[in-house]
C-alpha positions as CSV (number, residue, x, y, z in Angstrom):
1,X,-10.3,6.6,-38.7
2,X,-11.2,3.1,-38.5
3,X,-9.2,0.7,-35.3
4,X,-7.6,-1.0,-38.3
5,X,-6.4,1.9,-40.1
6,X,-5.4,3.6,-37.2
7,X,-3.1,0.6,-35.8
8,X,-1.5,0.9,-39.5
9,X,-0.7,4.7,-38.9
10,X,0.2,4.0,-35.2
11,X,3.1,0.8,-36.3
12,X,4.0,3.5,-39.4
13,X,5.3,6.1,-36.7
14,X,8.4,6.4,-35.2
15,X,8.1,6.6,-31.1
16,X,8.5,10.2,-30.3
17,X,12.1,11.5,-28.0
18,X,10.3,11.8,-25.0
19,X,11.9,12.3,-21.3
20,X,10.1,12.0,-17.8
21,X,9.3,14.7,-16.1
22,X,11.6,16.5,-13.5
23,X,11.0,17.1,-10.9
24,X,12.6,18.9,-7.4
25,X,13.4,16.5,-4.2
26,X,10.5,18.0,-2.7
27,X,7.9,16.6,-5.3
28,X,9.8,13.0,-5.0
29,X,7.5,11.7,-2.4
30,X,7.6,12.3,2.1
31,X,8.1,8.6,2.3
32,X,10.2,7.6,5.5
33,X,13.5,6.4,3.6
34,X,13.1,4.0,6.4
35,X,10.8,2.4,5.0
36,X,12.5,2.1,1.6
37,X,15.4,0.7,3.2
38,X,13.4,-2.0,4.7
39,X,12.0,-3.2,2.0
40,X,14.9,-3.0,-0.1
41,X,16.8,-5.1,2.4
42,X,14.0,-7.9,2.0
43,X,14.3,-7.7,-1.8
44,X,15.6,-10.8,-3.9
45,X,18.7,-10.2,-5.7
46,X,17.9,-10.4,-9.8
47,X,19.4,-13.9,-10.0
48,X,17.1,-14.8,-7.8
49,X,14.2,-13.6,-9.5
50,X,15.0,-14.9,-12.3
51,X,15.6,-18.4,-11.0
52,X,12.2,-18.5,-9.6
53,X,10.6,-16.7,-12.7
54,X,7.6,-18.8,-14.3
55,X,5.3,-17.1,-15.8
56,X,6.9,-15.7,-19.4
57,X,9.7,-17.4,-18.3
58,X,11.1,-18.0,-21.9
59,X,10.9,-14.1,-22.2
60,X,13.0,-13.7,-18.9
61,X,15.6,-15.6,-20.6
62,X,15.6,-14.5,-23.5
63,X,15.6,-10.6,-22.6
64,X,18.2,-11.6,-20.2
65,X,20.4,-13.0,-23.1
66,X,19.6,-10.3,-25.1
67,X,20.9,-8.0,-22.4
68,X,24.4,-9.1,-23.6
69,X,24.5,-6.5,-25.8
70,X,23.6,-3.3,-23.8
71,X,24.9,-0.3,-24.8
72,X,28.2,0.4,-23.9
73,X,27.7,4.1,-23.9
74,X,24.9,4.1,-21.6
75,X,26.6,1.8,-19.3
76,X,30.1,4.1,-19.0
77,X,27.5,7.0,-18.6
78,X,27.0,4.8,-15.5
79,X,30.4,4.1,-14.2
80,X,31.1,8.0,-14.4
81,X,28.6,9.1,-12.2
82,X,30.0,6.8,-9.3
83,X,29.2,6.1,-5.8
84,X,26.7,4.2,-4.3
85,X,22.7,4.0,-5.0
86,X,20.3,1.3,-4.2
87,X,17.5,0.5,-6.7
88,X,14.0,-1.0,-6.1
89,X,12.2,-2.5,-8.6
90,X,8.5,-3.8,-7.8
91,X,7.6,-6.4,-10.6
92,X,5.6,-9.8,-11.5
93,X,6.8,-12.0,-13.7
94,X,3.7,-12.4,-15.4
95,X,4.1,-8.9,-16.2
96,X,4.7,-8.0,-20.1
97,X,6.3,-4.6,-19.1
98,X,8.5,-5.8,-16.5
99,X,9.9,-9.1,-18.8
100,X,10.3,-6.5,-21.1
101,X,12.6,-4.0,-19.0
102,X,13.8,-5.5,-15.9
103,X,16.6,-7.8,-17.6
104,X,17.9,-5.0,-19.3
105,X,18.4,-2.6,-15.9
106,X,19.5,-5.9,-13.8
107,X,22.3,-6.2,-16.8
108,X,22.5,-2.0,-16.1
109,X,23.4,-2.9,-12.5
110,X,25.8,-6.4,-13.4
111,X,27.8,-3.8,-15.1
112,X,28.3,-1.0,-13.0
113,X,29.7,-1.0,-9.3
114,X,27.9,0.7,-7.1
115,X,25.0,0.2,-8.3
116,X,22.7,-2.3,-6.3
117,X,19.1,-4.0,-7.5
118,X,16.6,-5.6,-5.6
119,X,13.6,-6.9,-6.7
120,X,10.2,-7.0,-4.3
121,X,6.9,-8.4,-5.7
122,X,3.9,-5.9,-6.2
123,X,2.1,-7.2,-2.5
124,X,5.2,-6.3,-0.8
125,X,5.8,-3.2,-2.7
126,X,2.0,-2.2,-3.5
127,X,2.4,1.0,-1.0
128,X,5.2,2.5,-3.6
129,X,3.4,1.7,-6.9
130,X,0.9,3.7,-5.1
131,X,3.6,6.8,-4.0
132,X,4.6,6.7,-8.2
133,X,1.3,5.9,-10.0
134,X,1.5,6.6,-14.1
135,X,0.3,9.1,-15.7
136,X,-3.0,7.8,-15.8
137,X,-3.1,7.4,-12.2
138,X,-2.5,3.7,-12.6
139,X,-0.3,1.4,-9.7
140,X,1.7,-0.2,-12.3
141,X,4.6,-2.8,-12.0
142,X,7.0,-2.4,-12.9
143,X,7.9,0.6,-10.9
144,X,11.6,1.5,-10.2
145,X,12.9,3.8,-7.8
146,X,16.7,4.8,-7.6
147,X,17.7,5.2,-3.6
148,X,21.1,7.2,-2.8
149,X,23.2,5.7,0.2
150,X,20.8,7.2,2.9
151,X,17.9,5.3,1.1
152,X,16.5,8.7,0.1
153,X,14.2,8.7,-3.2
154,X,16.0,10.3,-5.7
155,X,14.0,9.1,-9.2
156,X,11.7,6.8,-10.3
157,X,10.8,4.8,-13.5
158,X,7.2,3.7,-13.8
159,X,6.1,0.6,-15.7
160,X,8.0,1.3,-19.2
161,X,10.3,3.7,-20.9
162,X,8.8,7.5,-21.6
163,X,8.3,7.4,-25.2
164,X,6.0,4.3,-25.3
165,X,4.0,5.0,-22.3
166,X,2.8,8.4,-24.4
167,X,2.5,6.4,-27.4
168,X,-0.4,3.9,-25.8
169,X,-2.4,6.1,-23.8
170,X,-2.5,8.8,-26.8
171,X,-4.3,6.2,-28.5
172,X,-5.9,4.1,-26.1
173,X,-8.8,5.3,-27.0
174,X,-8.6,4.5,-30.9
175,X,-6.8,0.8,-30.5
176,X,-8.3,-2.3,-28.6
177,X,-6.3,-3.6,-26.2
178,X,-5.1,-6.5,-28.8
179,X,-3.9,-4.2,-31.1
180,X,-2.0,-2.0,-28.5
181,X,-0.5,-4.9,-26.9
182,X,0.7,-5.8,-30.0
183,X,2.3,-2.4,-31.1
184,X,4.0,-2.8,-27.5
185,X,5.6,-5.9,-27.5
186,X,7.1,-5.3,-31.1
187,X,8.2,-1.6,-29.5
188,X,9.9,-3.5,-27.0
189,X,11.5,-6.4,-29.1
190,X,12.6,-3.9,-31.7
191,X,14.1,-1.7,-28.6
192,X,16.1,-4.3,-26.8
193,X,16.1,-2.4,-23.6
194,X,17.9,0.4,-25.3
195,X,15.2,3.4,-24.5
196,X,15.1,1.9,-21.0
197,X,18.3,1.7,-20.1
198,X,19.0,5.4,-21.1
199,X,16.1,6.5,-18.9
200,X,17.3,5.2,-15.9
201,X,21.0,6.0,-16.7
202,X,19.4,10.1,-16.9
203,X,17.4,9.7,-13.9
204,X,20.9,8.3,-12.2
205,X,23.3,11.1,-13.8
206,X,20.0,13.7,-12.8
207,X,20.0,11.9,-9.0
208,X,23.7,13.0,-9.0
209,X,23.0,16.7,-9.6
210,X,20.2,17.0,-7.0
211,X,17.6,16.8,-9.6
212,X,15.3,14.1,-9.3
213,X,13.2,12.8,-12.4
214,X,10.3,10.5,-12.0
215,X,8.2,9.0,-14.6
């Protein structure tokens, strides 16, 4: 099959229901939760990413204003799992990925108490894109990672939501980077954070059950 051909089969499918893995607390990652807790603590809150956002910074805003309309289910999913957890999220804001998923969990977070973001960029976070590569072994931004109250990692979500992430590397290899970039950014406008925002609402509710679910 021809690039062409197969970019029309590729926009023709439907993205596949695809979770990340699970995993036990063991597998999470030996990092000092120390260490998380610093770097958490010298994290910017989301508004103040966002005010200092320039790079894409008309899709900050609009992503952001998009986020209005979040999923109510997904965010009472939220609410009912309760109590505290802190979540890190290493991202750029030239990065397509993050624009594309970052207003949607900071909206995630607006709307649910106990629930706490902060945002570090990928110098001062580069050691934990490093603990959570992707599946391709990559150090990616964004990468997430949900923190209970004792700053213990308790889940991660690396660079963008399940289902697309198997989508693009299946076909790397067919697609030029145009093409897949293209196929990715009308995923995500088509998406509106939805996929996204129920990923890291399952790694929360699995966080609660002592499972942990990175990916």
């Amino acid at each position: 099959m021809t690039p062409s051909l197969a970019f029309a089969a590729l926009l023709s499918i439907a993205a596949p229901t695809l979770v990340p893995s699970v995993c036990s607390p063991s597998e999470a990652g030996p990092v000092d939760p120390e260490a998380y807790r610093e770097l958490w603590e010298s994290g910017v809150t989301w508004q103040e990413f966002l005010a200092d956002a320039e790079s894409r910074r008309d899709g900050w805003l609009e992503n952001w204003a998009s986020s209005e309309g979040l999923d109510s289910a997904g965010v009472e999913r939220a609410r009912a799992v309760g109590g505290t957890w802190y979540v890190l999220a290493v991202a750029v804001d030239g990065c397509s990925d993050s624009v594309s998923t970052i207003p949607y969990l900071a909206r995630l977070a607006e709307r649910v108490d106990g629930l706490e973001l902060r945002i570090v960029d990928s110098d001062a976070g580069r050691w934990v894109m490093e603990e959570n590569p992707t599946p391709d072994g990559r150090a990616a931004t964004p990468t997430v990672v949900l923190l209970d109250p004792d700053f213990e990692k308790r889940g991660c979500f690396i660079e963008r939501p399940s289902a697309l992430q198997s989508i693009l590397l299946e076909n790397q290899d067919e697609l030029d980077q145009r093409q897949l970039y293209h196929f990715k950014m009308g995923w995500y406008h088509g998406n509106r954070g939805g996929t996204t925002v129920r990923e890291i609402v399952r790694i929360l509710e699995a966080a609660a059950s002592d499972d942990a679910i990175c990916g």
